[in-house]
RODO-2510 file (C-alpha; in nm, 4 decimals, decimal comma):
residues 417
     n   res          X          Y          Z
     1     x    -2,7281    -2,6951    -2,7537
     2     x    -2,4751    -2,5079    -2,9887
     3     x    -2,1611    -2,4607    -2,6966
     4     x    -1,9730    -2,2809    -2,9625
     5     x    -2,1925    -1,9061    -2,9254
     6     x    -2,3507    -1,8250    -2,5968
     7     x    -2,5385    -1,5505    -2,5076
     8     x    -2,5132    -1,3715    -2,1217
     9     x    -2,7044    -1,1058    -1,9458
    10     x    -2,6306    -1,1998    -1,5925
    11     x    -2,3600    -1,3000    -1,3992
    12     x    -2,3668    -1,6168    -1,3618
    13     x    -2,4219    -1,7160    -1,7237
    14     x    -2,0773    -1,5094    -1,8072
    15     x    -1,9235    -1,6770    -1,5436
    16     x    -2,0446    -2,0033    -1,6448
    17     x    -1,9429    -1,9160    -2,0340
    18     x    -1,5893    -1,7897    -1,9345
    19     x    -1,5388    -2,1178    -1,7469
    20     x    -1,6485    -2,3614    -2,0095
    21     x    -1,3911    -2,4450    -2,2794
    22     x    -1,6344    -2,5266    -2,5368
    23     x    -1,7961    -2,1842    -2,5777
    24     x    -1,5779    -2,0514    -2,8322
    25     x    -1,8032    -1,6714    -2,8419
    26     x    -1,9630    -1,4881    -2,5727
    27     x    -2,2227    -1,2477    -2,6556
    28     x    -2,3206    -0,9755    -2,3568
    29     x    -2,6858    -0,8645    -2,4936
    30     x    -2,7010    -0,6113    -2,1518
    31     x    -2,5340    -0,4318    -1,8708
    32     x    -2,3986    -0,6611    -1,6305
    33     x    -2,3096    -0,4805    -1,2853
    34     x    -2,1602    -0,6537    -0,9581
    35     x    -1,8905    -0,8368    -1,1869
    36     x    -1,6045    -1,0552    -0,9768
    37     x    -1,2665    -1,0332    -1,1983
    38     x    -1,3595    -1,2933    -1,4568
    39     x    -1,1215    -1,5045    -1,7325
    40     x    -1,1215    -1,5953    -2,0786
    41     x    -1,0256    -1,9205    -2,1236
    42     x    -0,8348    -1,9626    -2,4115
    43     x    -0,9164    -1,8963    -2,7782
    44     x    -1,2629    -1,7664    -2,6276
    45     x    -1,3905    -1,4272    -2,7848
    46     x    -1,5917    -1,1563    -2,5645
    47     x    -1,8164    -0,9352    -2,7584
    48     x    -2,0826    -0,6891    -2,6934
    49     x    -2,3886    -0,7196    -2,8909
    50     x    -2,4869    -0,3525    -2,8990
    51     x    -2,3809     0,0398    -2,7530
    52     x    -2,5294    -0,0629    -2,4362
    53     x    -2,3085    -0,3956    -2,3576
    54     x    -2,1148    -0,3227    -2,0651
    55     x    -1,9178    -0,4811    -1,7938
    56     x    -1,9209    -0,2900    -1,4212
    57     x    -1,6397    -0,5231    -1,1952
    58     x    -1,7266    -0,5133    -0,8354
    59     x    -1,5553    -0,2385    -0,5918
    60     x    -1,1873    -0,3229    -0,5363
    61     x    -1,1289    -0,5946    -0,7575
    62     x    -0,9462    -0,6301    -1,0775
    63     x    -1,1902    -0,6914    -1,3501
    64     x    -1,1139    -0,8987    -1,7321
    65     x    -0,8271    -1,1198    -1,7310
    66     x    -0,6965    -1,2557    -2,0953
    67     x    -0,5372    -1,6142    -2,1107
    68     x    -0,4512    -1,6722    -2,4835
    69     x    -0,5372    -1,6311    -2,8263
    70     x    -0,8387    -1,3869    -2,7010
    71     x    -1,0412    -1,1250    -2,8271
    72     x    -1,2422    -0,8727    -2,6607
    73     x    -1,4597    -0,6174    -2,8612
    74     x    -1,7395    -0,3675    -2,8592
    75     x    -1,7330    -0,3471    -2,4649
    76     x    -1,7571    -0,1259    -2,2112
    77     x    -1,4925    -0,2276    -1,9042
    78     x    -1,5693    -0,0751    -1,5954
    79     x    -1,3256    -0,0820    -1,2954
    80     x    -1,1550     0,1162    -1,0004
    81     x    -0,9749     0,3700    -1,1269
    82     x    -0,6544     0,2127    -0,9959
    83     x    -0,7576    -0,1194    -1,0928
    84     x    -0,7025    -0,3720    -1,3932
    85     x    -0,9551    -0,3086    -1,5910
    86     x    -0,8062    -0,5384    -1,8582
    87     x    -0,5089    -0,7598    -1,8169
    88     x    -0,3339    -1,1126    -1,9585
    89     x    -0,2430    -1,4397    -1,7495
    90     x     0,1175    -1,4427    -1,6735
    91     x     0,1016    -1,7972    -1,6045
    92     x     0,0701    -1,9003    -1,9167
    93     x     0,3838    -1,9494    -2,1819
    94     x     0,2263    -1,8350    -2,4681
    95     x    -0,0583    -1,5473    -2,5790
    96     x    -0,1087    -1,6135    -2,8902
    97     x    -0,3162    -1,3253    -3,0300
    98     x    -0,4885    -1,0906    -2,8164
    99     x    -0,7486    -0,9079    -2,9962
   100     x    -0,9363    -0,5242    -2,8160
   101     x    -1,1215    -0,3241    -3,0329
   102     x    -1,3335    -0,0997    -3,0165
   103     x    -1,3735    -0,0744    -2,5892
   104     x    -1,4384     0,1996    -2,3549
   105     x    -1,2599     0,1203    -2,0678
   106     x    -1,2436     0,2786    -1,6699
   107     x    -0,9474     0,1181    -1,5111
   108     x    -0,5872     0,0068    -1,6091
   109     x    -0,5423    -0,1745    -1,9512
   110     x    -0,1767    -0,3817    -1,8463
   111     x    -0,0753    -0,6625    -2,0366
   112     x     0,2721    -0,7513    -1,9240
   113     x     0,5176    -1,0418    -2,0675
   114     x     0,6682    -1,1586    -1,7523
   115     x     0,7021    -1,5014    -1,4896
   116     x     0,5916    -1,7726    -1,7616
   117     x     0,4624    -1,5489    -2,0874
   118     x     0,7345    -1,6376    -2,3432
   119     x     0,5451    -1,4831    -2,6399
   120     x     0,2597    -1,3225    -2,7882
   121     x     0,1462    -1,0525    -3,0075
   122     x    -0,1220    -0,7830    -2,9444
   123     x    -0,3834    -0,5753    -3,1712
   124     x    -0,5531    -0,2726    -2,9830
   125     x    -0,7338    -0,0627    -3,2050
   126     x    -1,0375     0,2191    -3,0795
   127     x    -0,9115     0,1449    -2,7205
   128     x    -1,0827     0,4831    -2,5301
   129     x    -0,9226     0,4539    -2,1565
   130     x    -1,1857     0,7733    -2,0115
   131     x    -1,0230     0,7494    -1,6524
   132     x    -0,7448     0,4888    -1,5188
   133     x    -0,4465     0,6098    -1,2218
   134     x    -0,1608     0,3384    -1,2989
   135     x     0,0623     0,5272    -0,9796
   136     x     0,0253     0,2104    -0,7579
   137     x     0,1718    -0,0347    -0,9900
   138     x     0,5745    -0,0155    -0,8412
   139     x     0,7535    -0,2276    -1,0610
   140     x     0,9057     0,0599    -1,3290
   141     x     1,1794     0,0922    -1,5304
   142     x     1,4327     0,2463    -1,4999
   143     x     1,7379     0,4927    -1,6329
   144     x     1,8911     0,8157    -1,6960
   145     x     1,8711     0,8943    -1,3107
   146     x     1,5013     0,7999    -1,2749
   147     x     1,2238     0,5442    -1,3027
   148     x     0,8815     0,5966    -1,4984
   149     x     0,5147     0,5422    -1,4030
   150     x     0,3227     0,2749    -1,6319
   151     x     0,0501     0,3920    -1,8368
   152     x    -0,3055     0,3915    -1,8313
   153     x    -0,2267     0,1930    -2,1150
   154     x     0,0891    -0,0324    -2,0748
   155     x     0,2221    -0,2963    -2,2979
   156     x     0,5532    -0,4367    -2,1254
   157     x     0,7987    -0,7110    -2,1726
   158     x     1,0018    -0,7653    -1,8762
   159     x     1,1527    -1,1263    -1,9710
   160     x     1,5234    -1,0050    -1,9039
   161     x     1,5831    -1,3123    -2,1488
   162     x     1,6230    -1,0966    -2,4929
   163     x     1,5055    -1,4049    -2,6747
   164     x     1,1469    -1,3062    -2,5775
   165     x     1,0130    -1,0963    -2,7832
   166     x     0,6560    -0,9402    -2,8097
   167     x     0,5064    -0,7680    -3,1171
   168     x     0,1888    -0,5671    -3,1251
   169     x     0,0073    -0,3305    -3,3264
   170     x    -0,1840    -0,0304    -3,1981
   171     x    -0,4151     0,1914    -3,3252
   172     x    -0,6745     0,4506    -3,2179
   173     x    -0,5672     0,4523    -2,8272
   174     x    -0,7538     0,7609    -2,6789
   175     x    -0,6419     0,8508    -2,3401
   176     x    -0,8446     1,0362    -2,0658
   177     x    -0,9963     1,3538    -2,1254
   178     x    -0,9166     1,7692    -2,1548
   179     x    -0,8813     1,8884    -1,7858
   180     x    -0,9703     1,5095    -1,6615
   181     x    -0,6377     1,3027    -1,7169
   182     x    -0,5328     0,9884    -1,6324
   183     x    -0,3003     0,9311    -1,3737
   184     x     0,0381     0,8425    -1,4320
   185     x     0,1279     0,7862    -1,7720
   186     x    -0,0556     0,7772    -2,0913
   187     x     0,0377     0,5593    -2,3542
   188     x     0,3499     0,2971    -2,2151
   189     x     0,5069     0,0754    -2,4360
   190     x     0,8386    -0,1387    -2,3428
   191     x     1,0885    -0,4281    -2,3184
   192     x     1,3341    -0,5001    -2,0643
   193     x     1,6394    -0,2617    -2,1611
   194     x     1,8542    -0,2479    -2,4141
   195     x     1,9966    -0,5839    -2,3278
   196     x     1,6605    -0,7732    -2,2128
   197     x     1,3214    -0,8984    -2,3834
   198     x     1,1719    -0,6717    -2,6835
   199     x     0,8588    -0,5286    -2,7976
   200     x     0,7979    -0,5176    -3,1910
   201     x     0,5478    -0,2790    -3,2907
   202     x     0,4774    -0,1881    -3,6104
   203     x     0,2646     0,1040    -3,4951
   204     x     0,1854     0,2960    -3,2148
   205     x    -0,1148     0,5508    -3,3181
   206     x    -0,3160     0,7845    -3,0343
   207     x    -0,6157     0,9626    -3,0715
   208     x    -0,6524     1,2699    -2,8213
   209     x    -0,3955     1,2076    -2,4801
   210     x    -0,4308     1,3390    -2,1354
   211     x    -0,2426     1,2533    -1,8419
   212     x    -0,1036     1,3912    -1,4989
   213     x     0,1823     1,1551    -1,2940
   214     x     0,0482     1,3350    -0,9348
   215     x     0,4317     1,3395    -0,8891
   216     x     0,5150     1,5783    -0,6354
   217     x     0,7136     1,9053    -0,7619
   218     x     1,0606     1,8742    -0,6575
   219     x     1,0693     1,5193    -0,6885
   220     x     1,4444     1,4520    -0,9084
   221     x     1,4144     1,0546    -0,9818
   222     x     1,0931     0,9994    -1,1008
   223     x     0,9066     1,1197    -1,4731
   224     x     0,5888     0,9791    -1,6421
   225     x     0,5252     1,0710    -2,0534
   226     x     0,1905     1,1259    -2,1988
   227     x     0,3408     0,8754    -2,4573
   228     x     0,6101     0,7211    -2,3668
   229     x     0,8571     0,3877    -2,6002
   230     x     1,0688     0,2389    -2,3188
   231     x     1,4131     0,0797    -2,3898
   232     x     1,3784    -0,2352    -2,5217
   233     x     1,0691    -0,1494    -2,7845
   234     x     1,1689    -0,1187    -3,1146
   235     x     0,8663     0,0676    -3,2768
   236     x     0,7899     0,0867    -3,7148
   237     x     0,5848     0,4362    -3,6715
   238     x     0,4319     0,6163    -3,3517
   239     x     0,1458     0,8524    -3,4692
   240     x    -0,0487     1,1217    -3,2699
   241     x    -0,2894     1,1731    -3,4356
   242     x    -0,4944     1,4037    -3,1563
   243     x    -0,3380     1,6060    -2,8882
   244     x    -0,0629     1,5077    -2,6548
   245     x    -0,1005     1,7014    -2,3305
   246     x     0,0152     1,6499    -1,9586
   247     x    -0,0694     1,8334    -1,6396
   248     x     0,1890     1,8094    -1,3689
   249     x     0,5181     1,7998    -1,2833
   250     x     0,7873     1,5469    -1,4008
   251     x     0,5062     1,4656    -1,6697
   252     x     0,6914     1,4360    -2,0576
   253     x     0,4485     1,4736    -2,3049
   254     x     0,6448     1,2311    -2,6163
   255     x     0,9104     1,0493    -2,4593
   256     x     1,1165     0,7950    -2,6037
   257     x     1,4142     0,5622    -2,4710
   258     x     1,3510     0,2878    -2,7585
   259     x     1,4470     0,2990    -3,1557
   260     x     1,1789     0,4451    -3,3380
   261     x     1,1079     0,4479    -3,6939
   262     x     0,8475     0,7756    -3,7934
   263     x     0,7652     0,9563    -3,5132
   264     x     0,4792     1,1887    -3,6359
   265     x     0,2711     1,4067    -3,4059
   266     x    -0,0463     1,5848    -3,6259
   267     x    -0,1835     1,7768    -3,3561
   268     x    -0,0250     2,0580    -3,0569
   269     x     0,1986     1,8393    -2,8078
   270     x     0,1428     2,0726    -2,4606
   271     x     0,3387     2,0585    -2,1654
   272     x     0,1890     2,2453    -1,8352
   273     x     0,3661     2,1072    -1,5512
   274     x     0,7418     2,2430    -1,4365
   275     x     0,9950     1,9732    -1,5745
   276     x     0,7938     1,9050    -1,8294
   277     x     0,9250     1,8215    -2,2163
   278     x     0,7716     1,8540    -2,5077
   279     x     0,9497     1,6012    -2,6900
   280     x     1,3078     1,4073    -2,5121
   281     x     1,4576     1,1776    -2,6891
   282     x     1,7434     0,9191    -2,5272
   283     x     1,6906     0,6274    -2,7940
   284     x     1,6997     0,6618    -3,1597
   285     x     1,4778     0,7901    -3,3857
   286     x     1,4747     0,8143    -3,7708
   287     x     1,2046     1,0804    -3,8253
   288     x     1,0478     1,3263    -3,6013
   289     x     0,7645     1,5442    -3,7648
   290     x     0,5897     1,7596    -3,5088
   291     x     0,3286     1,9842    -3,7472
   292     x     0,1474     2,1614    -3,4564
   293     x     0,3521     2,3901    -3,2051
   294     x     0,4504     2,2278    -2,8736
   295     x     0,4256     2,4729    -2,6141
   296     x     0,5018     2,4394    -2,2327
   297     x     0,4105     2,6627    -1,9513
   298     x     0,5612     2,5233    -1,6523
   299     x     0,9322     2,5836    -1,5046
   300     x     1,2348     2,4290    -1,6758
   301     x     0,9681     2,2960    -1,9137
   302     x     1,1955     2,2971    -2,2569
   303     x     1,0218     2,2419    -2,6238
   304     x     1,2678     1,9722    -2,7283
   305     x     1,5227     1,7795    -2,5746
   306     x     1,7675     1,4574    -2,6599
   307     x     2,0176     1,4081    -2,4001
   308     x     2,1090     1,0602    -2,5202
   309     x     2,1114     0,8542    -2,8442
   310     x     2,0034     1,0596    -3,1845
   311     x     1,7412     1,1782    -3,3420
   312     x     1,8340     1,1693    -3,7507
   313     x     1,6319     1,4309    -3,8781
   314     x     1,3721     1,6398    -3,6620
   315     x     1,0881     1,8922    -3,8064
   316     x     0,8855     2,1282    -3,6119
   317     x     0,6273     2,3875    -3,6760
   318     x     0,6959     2,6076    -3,4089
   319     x     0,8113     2,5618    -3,0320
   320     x     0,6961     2,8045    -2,7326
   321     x     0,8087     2,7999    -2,3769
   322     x     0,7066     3,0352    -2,1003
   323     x     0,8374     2,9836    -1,7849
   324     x     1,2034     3,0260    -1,6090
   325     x     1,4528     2,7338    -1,7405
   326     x     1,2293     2,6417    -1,9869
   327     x     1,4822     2,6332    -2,3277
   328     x     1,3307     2,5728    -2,6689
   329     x     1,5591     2,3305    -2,8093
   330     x     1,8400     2,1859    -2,6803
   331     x     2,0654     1,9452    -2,7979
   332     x     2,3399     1,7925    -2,6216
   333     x     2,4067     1,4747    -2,8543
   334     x     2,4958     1,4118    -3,2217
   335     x     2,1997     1,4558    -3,4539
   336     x     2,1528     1,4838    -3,8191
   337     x     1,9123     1,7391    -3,9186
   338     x     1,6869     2,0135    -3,7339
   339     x     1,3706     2,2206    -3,9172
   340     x     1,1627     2,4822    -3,7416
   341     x     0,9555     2,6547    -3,9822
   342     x     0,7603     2,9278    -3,7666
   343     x     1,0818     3,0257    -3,4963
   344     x     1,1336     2,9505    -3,1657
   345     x     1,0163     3,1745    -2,8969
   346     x     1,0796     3,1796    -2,5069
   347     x     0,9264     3,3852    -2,1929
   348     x     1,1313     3,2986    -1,9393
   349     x     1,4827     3,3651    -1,7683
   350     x     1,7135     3,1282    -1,5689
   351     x     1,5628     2,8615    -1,3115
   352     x     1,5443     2,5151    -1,1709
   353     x     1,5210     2,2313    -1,4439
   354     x     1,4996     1,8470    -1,4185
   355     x     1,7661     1,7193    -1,6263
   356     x     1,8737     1,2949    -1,5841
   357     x     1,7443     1,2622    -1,2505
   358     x     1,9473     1,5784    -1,1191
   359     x     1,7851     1,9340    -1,0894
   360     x     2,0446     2,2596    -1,2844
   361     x     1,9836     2,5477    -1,3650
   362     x     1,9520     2,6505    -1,6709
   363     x     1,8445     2,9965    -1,9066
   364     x     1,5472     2,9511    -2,1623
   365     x     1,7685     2,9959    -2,4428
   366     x     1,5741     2,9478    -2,7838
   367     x     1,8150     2,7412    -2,9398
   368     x     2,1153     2,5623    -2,7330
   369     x     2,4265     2,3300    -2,8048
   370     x     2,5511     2,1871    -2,5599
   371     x     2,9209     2,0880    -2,4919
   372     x     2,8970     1,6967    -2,6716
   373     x     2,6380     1,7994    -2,8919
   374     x     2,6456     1,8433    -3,2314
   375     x     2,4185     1,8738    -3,5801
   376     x     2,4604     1,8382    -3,9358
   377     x     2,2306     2,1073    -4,0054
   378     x     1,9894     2,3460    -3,8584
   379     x     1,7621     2,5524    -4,0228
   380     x     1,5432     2,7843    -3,8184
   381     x     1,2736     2,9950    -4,0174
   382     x     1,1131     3,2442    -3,7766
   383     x     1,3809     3,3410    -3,5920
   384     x     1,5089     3,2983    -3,2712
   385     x     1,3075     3,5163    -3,0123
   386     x     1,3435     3,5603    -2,5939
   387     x     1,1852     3,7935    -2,3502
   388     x     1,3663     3,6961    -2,0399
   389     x     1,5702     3,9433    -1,8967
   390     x     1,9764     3,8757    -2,0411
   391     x     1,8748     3,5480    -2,1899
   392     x     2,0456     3,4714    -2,5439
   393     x     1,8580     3,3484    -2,8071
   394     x     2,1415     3,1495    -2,9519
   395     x     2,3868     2,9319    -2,7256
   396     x     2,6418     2,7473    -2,9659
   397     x     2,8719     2,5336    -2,7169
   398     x     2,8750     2,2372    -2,9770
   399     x     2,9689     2,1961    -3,3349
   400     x     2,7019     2,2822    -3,6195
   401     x     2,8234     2,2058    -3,9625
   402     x     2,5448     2,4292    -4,0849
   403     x     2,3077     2,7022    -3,9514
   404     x     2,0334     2,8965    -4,1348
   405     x     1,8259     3,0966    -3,9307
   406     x     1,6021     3,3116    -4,0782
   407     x     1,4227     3,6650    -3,9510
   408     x     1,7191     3,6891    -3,6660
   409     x     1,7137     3,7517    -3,3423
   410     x     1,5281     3,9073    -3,0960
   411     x     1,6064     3,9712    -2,7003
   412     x     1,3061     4,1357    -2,5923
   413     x     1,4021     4,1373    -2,2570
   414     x     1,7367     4,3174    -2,2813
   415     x     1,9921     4,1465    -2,4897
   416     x     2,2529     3,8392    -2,4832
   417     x     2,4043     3,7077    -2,1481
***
C-alpha cells in the first residue's frame, strides 16, 4: 500500500488519514458531511480532488485544525458561522509553512501565534470566507481608547516577546457578500503592539469585502475595520482590489495601526454605518492611493482620517460624506502630501462623532486641520463643496506649507461658520 497519497470519501477514512503520519497527501474525491473538528498532522497536505470536494463539520464544533508545515487546497470548509472553520495548533513551537488556496470557507479562518507557536509563515491566496461572525472571540487588541473585533479572517501574533515574528503573504481574500456581511471584522492582520511580537507581510491583497461589527450605536470603546493592519504588522503592500464596504456602526472600512508600505485601494471604499471611516490611519504609511470615491452615509462618518502617526503622501479620487459630523478629510497629525482630484463634497451639519474612544462633536467640514496637524502640501482639484447649514468648507487650525485648491468653494447650505 502506497501510505504516502490516500484517498477519502467518508469519515472515517479522513480521520484515519489525518491521524496517520505516513500519509503525506489526502485526497477528498466527495462531500463529506457530519465532520468532528479534525487535524493535520504535520507536513500532511489536504486537497480536494474536484468543485464538489467539500468538508461540512458537525453543529457546534470547530472544524480543520493545522499543526505544521500544512497545506490545504481546493476545499470547501463548512462550519458554524461563529466557529473555526480553519485554525493552527498553538501547542506547537513552530508552523513551518501553512499553505490555503483556493477554499471556500463558512466559519472563522484564525490562525494565531500565541502559548507555544514561536514561528511560522503563512500563504493564503483565493481564500472566499461567504459567511463567518468572529464577535465571540474576546481576546482583542487594543488602543486609542478602544479595542477591535478579529476578522472573519485573522492572522495574529500575540507573543508579547518581539523576537517572534510571523511573516505571511496574502492574496485574493474575498470577504462575505453585498448586503450579506460577515460579522465583525473583515480582513485582520496583527502583532502584539508596537513593542511585542510582529507580523511580516509582504502583501495583503482583497478581492470584494463586506462586513458589519453588530456593535451597538452609541457604543465609544469598541471599532471593527473591513480591513484592518494592527500594531505590530509591518505590511510591504495592502491591495483592494474589489470593494471595501461595512454596514454598521463603529465599523472602519481601511484601518490601519501598523507601518504600511503601498496602500492601494482600486475599487469604491463605502462606509454606511454612523462612526464609520473611510480610511483612519494611526500607524505609518508610505503611500495611500484610493482611485474610486469613498463615500459614507452614516453620522460622524468622515472620508479620511489620521489621528496618529503619518501618512507620507495620500491620493484620492474623490471623497463624499452625507450625514451630520461626517467631515471629508481631516487631519490632525503631520503628513507629507494630500491629492484629491475630483473635490470633496459634504451633506451634513454638526453632530455626534466617535473620535479615540470618546464621542465630540464635530461639523462636516470638507477639508479640516486640526490644532497639531500639519501638511507639506495639499492640492484639492474639484473644490471644496458643503450643503449643511453654516458649515465651512475649509477649517485651517494647523500649518499647511502649501494649498492649491482648485474650482473654490461652495456653501450650499448658507455660508462659513
Amino acid at each position: 500500500m502506497n501510505c504516502e497519497r490516500r484517498e477519502v470519501s467518508t469519515v472515517g477514512e479522513l480521520q484515519a488519514a489525518a491521524a496517520n503520519t505516513k500519509v503525506r497527501q489526502i485526497l477528498v474525491s466527495t462531500p463529506i458531511a457530519d465532520m468532528p473538528t479534525l487535524r493535520l498532522s504535520p507536513g500532511q497536505m489536504l486537497t480536494g480532488t474536484d468543485a464538489r470536494s467539500s468538508l461540512r463539520f458537525a453543529k457546534g464544533g470547530h472544524a480543520l485544525q493545522l499543526s505544521a508545515d500544512n497545506q490545504v487546497e481546493s476545499l470547501q470548509l463548512i462550519a458554524d458561522r461563529d466557529k473555526q472553520a480553519l485554525f493552527n495548533d498553538t501547542g506547537v513551537e513552530q508552523l513551518g509553512r501553512l499553505v490555503l488556496r483556493d477554499l471556500i470557507v463558512e466559519g472563522v479562518v484564525q490562525l494565531l501565534a500565541r502559548d507555544q507557536v514561536r514561528s511560522g509563515h503563512v500563504e493564503a491566496h483565493s481564500i472566499d470566507i461567504v459567511a463567518a461572525d468572529a464577535r465571540g472571540y474576546q481576546d482583542r487588541p487594543k488602543g486609542y481608547g478602544v479595542e477591535v473585533i478579529r476578522g472573519a479572517f485573522t492572522l495574529w501574533n500575540q507573543q508579547t516577546d518581539r523576537a517572534v515574528t510571523m511573516t505571511a503573504d496574502l492574496t485574493g481574500l474575498v470577504i462575505g457578500r453585498a448586503g450579506a456581511p460577515v460579522r465583525g471584522s473583515g480582513v485582520f492582520v496583527g502583532g502584539a503592539g508596537d513593542a511585542g511580537g510582529r507580523l511580516i507581510a509582504r502583501r495583503v491583497e482583497t478581492g470584494a469585502v463586506y462586513s458589519d461589527g453588530g456593535i451597538a450605536k452609541g457604543t465609544p470603546d469598541r471599532i471593527t475595520g473591513g480591513v484592518f493592519v494592527v500594531s505590530g504588522a509591518f505590511v510591504d503592500s495592502v491591495r483592494n482590489i474589489g470593494p471595501v464596504t461595512t454596514y454598521g456602526p463603529n465599523d472602519m472600512v481601511l484601518d490601519n495601526w501598523g507601518a504600511v508600505g503601498h496602500w492601494i485601494a482600486d475599487e469604491k471604499v463605502t462606509s454606511y454605518g454612523p462612526s464609520g471611516i473611510g480610511f483612519v490611519n494611526f500607524g505609518t504609511v508610505e503611500l495611500l492611493r484610493v482611485n474610486a470615491p469613498i463615500e459614507t452615509f452614516g453620522q460622524g462618518s468622515r472620508g479620511f482620517n489620521v489621528y496618529a502617526g503619518t501618512v507620507k503622501s495620500a491620493e484620492f479620487e474623490r471623497v463624499i460624506t452625507h450625514a451630520d459630523g461626517a467631515v471629508g478629510i481631516q487631519i490632525s497629525q503631520p503628513v507629507g502630501q494630500i491629492t484629491v482630484r475630483r473635490g470633496i463634497e459634504t451633506y451634513g451639519g454638526t453632530g455626534d462623532s466617535l473620535v479615540k474612544g470618546v464621542v465630540v462633536r464635530l461639523s462636516a467640514t470638507a477639508l479640516s486641520v486640526k490644532p497639531g496637524g500639519s501638511a507639506r502640501k495639499i492640492t484639492i482639484a474639484g473644490g471644496l463643496i458643503t450643503h449643511g447649514e453654516g458649515v465651512s468648507p475649509l477649517e485651517l487650525s494647523g500649518m499647511v506649507n502649501e494649498l492649491q485648491i482648485t474650482d473654490g468653494f461652495a456653501t450650499v447650505g448658507g455660508g462659513f461658520a
